[in-house]
N, C-alpha and C positions, 0 to 999 in steps of 0.2 A: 301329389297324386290328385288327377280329379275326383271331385265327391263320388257320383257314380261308380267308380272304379272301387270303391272300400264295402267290402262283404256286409257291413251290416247298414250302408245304405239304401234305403229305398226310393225308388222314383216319387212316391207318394207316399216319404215317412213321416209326415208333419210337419206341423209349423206353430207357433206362438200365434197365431191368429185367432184364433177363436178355440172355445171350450172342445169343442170334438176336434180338431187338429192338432191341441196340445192333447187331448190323451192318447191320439196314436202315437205321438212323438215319445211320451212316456210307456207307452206298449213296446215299442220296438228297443227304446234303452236301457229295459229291464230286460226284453229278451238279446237283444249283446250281452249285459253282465252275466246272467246265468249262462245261456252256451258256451261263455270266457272260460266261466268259472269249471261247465260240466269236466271242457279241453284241460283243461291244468288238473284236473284232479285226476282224469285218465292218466296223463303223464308223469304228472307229481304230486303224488298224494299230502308228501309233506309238506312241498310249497303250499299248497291249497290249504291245507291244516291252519300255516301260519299266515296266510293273508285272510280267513277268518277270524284270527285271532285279532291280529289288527286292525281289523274292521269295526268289530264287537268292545275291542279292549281289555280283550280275554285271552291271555296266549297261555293258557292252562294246556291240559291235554285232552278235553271236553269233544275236540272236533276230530278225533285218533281212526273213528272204524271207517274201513275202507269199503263200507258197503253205503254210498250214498245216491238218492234220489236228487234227479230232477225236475222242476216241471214249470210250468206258464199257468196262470190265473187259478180256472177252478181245481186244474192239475183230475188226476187221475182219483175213482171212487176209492183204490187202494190205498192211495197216496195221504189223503186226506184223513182218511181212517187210524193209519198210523202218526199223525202228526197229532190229534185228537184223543189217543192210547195214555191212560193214566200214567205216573212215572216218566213220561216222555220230557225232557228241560221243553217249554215253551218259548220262544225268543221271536217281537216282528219285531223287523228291519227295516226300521224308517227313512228313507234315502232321497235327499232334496238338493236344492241347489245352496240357501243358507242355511247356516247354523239355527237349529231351534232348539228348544227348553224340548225338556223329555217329561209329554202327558202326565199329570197325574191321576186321571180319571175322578177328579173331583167334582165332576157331575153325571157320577156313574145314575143318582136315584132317580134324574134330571131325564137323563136317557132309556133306562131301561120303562121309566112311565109314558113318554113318547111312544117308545115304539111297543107296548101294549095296546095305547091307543089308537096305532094307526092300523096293527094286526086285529083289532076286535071291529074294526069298521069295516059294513061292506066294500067290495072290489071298485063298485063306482066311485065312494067316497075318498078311498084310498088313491084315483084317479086325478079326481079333483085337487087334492092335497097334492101331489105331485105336480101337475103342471101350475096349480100358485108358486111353487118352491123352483119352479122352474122359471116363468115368467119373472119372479124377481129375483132371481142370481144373474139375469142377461140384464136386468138396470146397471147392476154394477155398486157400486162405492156415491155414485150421485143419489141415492135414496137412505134414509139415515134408517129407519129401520122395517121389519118387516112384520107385520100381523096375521096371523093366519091361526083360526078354530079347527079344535079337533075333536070331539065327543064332548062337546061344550064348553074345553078348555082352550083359551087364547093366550097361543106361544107368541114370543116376539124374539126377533135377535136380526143380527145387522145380515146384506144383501150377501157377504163373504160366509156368516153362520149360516145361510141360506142355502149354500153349495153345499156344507158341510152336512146339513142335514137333510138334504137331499140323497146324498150319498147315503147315509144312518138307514135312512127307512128302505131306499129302493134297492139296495141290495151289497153285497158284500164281497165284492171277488177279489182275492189279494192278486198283486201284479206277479207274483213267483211266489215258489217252495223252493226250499233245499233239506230233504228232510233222509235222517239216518234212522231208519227202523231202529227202537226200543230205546236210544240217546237222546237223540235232539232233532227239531223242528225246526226250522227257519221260515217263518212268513215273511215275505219281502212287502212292502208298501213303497213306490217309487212316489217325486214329484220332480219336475223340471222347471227349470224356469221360474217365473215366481208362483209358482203352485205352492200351498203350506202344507205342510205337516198339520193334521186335523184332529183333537181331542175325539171327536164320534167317529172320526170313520176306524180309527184305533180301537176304538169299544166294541166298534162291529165287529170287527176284525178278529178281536177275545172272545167275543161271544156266539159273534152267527153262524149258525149250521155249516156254512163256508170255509171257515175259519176255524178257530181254537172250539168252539164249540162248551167254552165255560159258561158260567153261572155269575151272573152281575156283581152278586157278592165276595167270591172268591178273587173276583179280577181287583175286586176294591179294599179288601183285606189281606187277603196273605201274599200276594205277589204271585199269583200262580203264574203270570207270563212276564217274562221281562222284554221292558220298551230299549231299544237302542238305535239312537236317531243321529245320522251323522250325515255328512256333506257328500257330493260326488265327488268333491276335492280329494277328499279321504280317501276314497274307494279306488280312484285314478294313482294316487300317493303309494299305498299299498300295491297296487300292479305295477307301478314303476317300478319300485324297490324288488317285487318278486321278478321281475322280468331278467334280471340278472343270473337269477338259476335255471332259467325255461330254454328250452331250444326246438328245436324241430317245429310240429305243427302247434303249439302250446304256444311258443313263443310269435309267433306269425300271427297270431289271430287275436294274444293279447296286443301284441302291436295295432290291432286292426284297429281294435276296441278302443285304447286310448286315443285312434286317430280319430274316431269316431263320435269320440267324447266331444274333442275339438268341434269337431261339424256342427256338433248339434249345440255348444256352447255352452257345455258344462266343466271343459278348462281350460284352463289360459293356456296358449304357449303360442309365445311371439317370437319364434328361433327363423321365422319366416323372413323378415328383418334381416338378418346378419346372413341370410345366404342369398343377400338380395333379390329377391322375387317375391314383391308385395304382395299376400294374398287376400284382395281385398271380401270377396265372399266372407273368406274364416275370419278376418277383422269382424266383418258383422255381424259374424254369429256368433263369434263370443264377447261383442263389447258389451250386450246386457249384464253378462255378468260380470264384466270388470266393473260396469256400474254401481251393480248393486256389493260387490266387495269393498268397493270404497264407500259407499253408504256406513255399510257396516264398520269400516275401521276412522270413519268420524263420530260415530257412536260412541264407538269405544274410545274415542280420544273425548268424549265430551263434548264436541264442537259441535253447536246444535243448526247444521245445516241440511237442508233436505232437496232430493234429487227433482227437479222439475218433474212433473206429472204430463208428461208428450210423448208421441208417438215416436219410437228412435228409428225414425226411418233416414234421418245422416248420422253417421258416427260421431257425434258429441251430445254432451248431454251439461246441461247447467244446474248447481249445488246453489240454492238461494235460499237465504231467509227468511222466513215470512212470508210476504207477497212481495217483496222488493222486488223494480224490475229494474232499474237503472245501475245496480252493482249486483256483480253475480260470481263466479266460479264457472269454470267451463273445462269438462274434459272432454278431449279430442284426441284422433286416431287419425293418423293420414297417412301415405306413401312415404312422408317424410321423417315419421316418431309417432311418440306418444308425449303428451304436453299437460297440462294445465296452466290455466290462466284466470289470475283475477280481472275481472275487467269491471270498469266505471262510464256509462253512460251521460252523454246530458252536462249538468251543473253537477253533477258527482263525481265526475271526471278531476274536474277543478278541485274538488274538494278534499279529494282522496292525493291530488300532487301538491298539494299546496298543504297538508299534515303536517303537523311539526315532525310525527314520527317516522315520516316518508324516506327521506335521504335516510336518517340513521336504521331501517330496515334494509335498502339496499347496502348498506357498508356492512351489516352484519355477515347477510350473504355473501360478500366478497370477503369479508375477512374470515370465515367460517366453510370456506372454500378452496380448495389449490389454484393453482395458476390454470391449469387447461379446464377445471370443472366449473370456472366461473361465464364459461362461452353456452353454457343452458341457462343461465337466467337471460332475460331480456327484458326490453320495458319500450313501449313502441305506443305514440300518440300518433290518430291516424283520419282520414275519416273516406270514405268510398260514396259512390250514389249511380244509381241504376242510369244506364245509359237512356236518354231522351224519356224520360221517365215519364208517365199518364198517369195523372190525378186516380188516387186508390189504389197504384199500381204495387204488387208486395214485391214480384220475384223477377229476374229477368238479368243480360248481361251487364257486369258492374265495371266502373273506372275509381282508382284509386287519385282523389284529388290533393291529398295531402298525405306523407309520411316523415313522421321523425323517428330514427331509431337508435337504441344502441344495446348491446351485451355487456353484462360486469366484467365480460372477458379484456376489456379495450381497458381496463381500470389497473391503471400502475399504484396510486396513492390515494389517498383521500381527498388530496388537492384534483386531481382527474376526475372523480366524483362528484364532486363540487361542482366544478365548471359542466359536466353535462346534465348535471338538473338543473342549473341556475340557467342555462338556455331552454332546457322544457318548462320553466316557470314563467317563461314569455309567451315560449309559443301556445302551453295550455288555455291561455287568455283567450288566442284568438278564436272569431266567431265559428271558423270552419272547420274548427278541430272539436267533432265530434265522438271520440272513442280513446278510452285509456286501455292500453293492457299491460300487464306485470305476467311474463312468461315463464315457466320452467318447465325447457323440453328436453328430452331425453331423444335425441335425433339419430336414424341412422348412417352408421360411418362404415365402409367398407370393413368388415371384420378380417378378413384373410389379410388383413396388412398388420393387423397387430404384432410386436416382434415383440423378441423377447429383451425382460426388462425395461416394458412399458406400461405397465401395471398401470398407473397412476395417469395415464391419459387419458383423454377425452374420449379417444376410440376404444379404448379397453376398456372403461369404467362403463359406457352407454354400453356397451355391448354386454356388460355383467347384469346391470339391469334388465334389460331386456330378455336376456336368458331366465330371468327371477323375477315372474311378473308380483307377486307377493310381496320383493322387497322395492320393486318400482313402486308400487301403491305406499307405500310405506314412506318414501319419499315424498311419494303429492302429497301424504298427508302432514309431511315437514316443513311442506312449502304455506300450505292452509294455515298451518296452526303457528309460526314464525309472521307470515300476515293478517291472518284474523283480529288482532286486538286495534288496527289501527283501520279495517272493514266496520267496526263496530262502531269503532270512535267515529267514524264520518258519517254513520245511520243515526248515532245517538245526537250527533246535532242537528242530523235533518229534521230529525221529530222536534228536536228543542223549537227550531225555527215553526217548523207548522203548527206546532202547540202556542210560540207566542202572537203570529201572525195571526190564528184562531179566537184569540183572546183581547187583541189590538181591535 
């Protein structure tokens, strides 16, 4: 379906460009969740029941009465009143793209003294205060921290605590309600993209006339509101699974919604692939976040590489150490699959083919491999250059002057392995061979030919991946963490070299 064509797109519903285009982006995909949510609870109250339960991680009977409010931001003067009603369970809904730590208002005394001081200062000064807090959240992350006086007292916190506190003082509107007169409240708090989940604007949120309407102390001692901060992954996860009980217009609009998730890049799903028709838009809009999932699941493997800091304006994005720039990690998306590649640059290229650990890395993968899943690895010295190229010239039509390739798939023995590095350990010498890369791509292969009792093939098994963008990530990161120790070994003797060349 074209974007336009899906109910909860808008011609001008945002964009990751800039701070006011991502909060319409997040206006508009709190208001899909909630109208999702209003539709299924009309039709099925119990479905609704237990996709809050799931959401929360509460499948108690807490969310049972069938008299439940809707609403968007400030929501209605009723609405807000009853969310605010002593007795009422308090609950905001923290909803981003990654996984965060759940606040603990540990700078509740921090916060509630700020914003006395900026409510006891005239409207000019509180003016002032705002557009400094304004001026430097648009620096960015290039300025290391931020100074700014307030009734004589000088706050400092980095350009990111700058947004955050921006939002603290200047006002308080939660992105949605979901609230059940006299049970339960539901504050929603959305963020997209890489927007955080924010300790102050959560405090606001408990506290401001707006909001929960408590007392600084209550929120920091007895737990009057509970935080519950979870992924769009999750929220998407849960409508999947409900979507099975839904039908009629319930079911149609969560359909919409999940498509719409897509759009806007808050989930994977690369099924677009295996019914052949690249959609290269939806690649784009959700490759930030395939990026930053894989961030996330080298983190958690330990592997301590980080995502280049560039504009993803093509679909790949390079994992590097340090500041190294002549060996790197490169994930890429194209018409063809989804890949990763280690690649070696320069005199690193050599250095990294020429490892003692080199061959026995590639044997592992082949022997750690079946016979048809060994045709995604590849390993390809190469090197291209811009046609008739002018001095300073970056970009422009390329010729590919040299390639050597080959797949562990072509690998009967070890003796066959053998012989085709002991010819790339020639050819890596020569002067024109500029580029090493070590591939593992996950390529598309017509899926309607898959037959039965082919489980174990090349075309079944990509196509299982690619249906499970989660356990594809899962894979790159088998591929990283299977070649990282001999990434490392060729960095640790570059420095050896420059440390002794330094000291020569």
């Amino acid at each position: 379906m074209a974007d336009q064509m899906n109910l909860f797109k808008a011609y001008s519903g945002g964009n990751r460009e800039d701070l006011e285009h991502m909060d319409r982006l997040e206006n508009n995909v709190t208001r899909a969740f909630v109208i999702t949510l209003q539709y299924i609870h009309a039709d099925e109250p119990d479905v609704f029941r237990r996709i809050l339960g799931e959401i929360t991680g509460d499948r108690g009977k807490r969310f049972e009465p069938k008299q439940v409010w809707f609403d968007l931001q400030s929501g209605t003067q009723e609405l807000v009143a009853a969310a605010q009603k002593d007795g009422v369970e308090k609950i905001i809904l923290a909803i981003s793209s990654r996984k965060e730590e759940t606040p603990r208002f540990s700078c509740v005394t921090q916060f509630d003294r700020l914003l006395k001081d900026y409510e006891d200062v005239p409207d000019n000064d509180q003016k002032k205060f705002l557009k400094s807090l304004a001026k430097w959240q648009k620096k960015g992350e290039s300025e290391k921290e931020v100074r700014i006086s307030l009734r004589g007292t000088e706050y400092s916190f980095s350009p990111h605590e700058a947004e955050n506190v921006y939002r603290l003082v200047h006002d308080n509107i939660p992105d949605g309600w979901i609230v059940a007169p006299g049970r339960y409240a539901i504050l929603i708090e959305s963020k997209i993209g890489s927007g955080r989940i924010c300790e102050e604007q959560l405090f606001r949120h408990a506290t401001g006339n707006k909001g929960f309407k408590l007392s600084a102390q209550d929120v920091k001692n007895d737990g009057s509101v509970q935080i519950v901060c979870v992924t769009w992954g999750k929220v998407c996860d849960a409508l999947v699974g409900a979507s099975k009980e839904l039908k009629g217009m319930s079911l149609k609009i969560t359909e919409q919604f999940l498509e719409y998730m897509e759009m806007s890049g808050e989930k994977l799903n690369f099924e677009f692939f295996l019914r052949g028709a690249y959609d290269e838009n939806g690649m784009r809009n959700q490759f930030p976040l395939l990026v930053d999932k894989m961030q996330q699941k080298l983190k958690e493997r330990d592997i301590p590489l980080e995502a280049e800091n560039r504009p993803l304006t093509g679909v790949w994005q390079r994992f590097k150490y340090g500041a190294e720039g002549d060996m790197f990690y490169t994930l890429r998306a194209s018409e063809g699959g989804v890949e990763i590649s280690l690649t070696a640059h320069n005199s690193l290229k050599k250095k990294l083919y020429l490892n003692k650990a080199w061959a026995g890395i590639l044997w592992d993968m082949c022997s750690g491999s079946g016979k048809w899943l060994r045709h995604r690895y590849q390993v390809m010295l190469h090197d291209y250059r811009l046609v008739d190229r002018q001095k300073g010239q970056m970009k422009g039509e390329s010729q590919e002057l040299f390639n050597y390739r080959f797949t562990l798939g072509t690998v009967g023995t070890k003796g066959d392995l053998d012989s085709l590095v002991e010819i790339g350990k020639q050819l890596v010498k020569l002067k024109d061979v500029k580029q090493l890369d070590m591939t593992f791509k996950v390529g598309v292969i017509d899926g309607s030919k898959i037959k039965h009792g082919e489980e174990g093939t090349l075309r079944a098994e990509n196509a299982k991946l690619l249906s499970d963008p989660e356990t594809l990530l899962e894979s790159f990161c088998d591929f990283v963490e299977n070649t990282f120790p001999v990434y490392m070994d060729v960095l640790k003797h570059k420095s050896q070299r420059k440390g002794a060349t330094k000291e020569g």
